[in-house]
N, C-alpha and C positions, 0 to 999 in steps of 0.2 A: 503493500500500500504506500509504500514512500514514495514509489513515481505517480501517485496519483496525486500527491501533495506537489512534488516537483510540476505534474500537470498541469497542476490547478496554479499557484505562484507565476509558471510561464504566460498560462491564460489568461490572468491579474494583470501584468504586466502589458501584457499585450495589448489588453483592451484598453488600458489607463493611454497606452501611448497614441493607440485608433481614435480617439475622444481627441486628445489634444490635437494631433494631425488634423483631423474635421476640425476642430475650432479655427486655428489658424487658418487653413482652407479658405473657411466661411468669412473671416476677418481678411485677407486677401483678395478674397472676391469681390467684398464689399469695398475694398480699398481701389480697385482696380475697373467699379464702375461709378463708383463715383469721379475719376479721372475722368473715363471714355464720358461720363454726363457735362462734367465742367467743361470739355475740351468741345464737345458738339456743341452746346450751346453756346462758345462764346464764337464759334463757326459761323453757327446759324444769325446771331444778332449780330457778329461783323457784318456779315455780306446783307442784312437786313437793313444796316446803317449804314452802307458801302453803298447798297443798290438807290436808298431813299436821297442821297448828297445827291447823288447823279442828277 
């Protein structure tokens, strides 16, 4: 029954570290659309105030 503790500990582990992976993940994603939003939209209101000068 010791490798089932040994199991169970690796399984512990493993999953602690799957959780944090997904967080970060999730904290990336979120960092990486809020760029692509900021960068569209100042895109979109350049050429918006670009097109209206004209």
């Amino acid at each position: 029954p010791w490798e089932h503790l040994l199991g169970m500990g690796l399984g512990a582990v493993f999953a602690n570290q799957l959780v944090k992976w997904d967080a970060q993940l999730q904290e990336d994603l979120d960092k990486m659309l809020e760029k692509a939003k900021a960068a569209n939209e100042s895109r979109y209101f350049g050429n918006e105030f670009f097109s209206s000068s004209l």
